[in-house]
Structure formats: structure tokens, C-alpha cells
C-alpha positions, 0 to 999 in steps of 0.5 A: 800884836796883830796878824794871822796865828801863822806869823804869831807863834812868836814866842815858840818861833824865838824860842825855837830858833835860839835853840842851836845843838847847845853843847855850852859850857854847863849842863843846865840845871833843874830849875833852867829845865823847869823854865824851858817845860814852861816856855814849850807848853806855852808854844805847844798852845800857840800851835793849838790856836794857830792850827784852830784858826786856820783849819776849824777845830775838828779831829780831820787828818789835816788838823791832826797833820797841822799840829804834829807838824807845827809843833815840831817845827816851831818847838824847840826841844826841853834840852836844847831851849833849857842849855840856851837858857844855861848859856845865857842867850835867852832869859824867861821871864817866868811870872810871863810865862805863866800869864801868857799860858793862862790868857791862852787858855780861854783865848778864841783861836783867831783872835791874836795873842796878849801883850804879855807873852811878848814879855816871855823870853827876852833875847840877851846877846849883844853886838858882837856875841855868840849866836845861832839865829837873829832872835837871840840878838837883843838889838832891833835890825841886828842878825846873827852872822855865821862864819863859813867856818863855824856853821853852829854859831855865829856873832850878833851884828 
């Protein structure tokens, strides 16, 4: 994977955008919320990265304004990204997950990201299933179709 850290946050930006207002059929359970923690500090530390390479790694305001914003633009919530697991729109492949943070840690912020957070969440939506954005559609070219009726959820296509 190549490219600048702004278009990397590639997993917090599926992640994220899977994430409508939830509302599914069950309360996510313990184990789905875990998962979901995991997936946000992975994506806490793609804004970290992203922001070091673009600005410097310093305390300046702008820095400061770079994470605050990024994160909470491109981080979805523990409770919505754990009820889109509990719906089944995402799966996290925990054992990526946890190799994606650790190849992260020690990652120099400008070089790009390892193969392996590619494997962290996997998109489970089918042509023709519920969906709040493309990233939850497992097929390449396929995207999220909202009906003007129903602005929350619309049908992979």
C-alpha cells in the first residue's frame, strides 16, 4: 500500500464509515465491544502517524488541532463500530488487528502501513444487503444505495 498517510487511515476510514447511528437488532456483546476498543486504538494510531508526517512531530497548536480533528473525523465511536460488528456489516479479524498495532508502534510516520492492517476488518455485505456506506459492501465497484426514504440505510449494488 502506497500513498500519503492522509488517504492511509484506511482502516479508521472503513471502520468509521461502516458505523451508521447502529439501532440493530441486539445489543452488542462484551466480547463484539473488546473487538471494537481494538480496532479504535489501531485507528487512534493511523491519526498519530498521519499527523507526524504531515506536520513534524512537535506539541505546536497545529499538531494538536490535527489529531483532535482527524481522530474524531475518521474514528468511529466504541458503540457504534461494536453494534456494526453485532450486525454483522463488519468482521475484525482480531490476530490482525493486534499485528497491525504492534507493526505500528515503531512505524516511521511517513513510511506507509503494513500489508497486514489490510486484513483487520473485513467488509461482510453482499449485493443487495443493508448498508450505511460503500465500505461495508464486500464487492469491488459495488456502493451503498440510499433510498430518499431511508436516509440511515441503504442496499449494496
Amino acid at each position: 500500500m502506497t500513498g500519503s498517510w492522509k488517504s492511509v487511515v484506511v482502516l479508521a476510514v472503513v471502520a468509521a464509515a461502516a458505523c451508521g447511528s447502529g439501532g440493530g437488532d441486539r445489543e452488542p456483546t462484551d466480547e463484539e465491544r473488546r473487538e471494537a476498543r481494538l480496532v479504535i486504538d489501531v485507528c487512534s494510531r493511523f491519526v498519530t502517524l498521519a499527523c507526524e508526517c504531515e506536520l513534524g512531530e512537535s506539541e505546536s497548536a497545529n499538531y494538536r488541532d490535527c489529531t483532535w480533528q482527524t481522530f474524531f473525523s475518521a474514528c468511529p465511536t466504541d458503540g457504534a463500530l461494536a453494534q456494526s460488528i453485532a450486525d454483522g456489516y463488519l468482521t475484525i479479524h482480531e490476530p490482525s488487528v493486534r499485528a497491525c498495532f504492534e507493526a505500528l508502534r515503531d512505524l516511521p510516520a511517513c513510511d506507509p502501513p503494513p500489508d497486514v492492517c489490510d486484513a483487520a476488518v473485513e467488509p461482510m455485505q453482499d449485493d443487495g444487503d443493508p448498508c450505511h456506506t460503500d465500505d461495508e459492501c464486500m464487492w469491488e465497484g459495488s456502493s451503498c444505495v440510499r433510498a430518499p426514504a431511508n436516509v440511515e440505510l441503504g442496499t449494496c449494488g
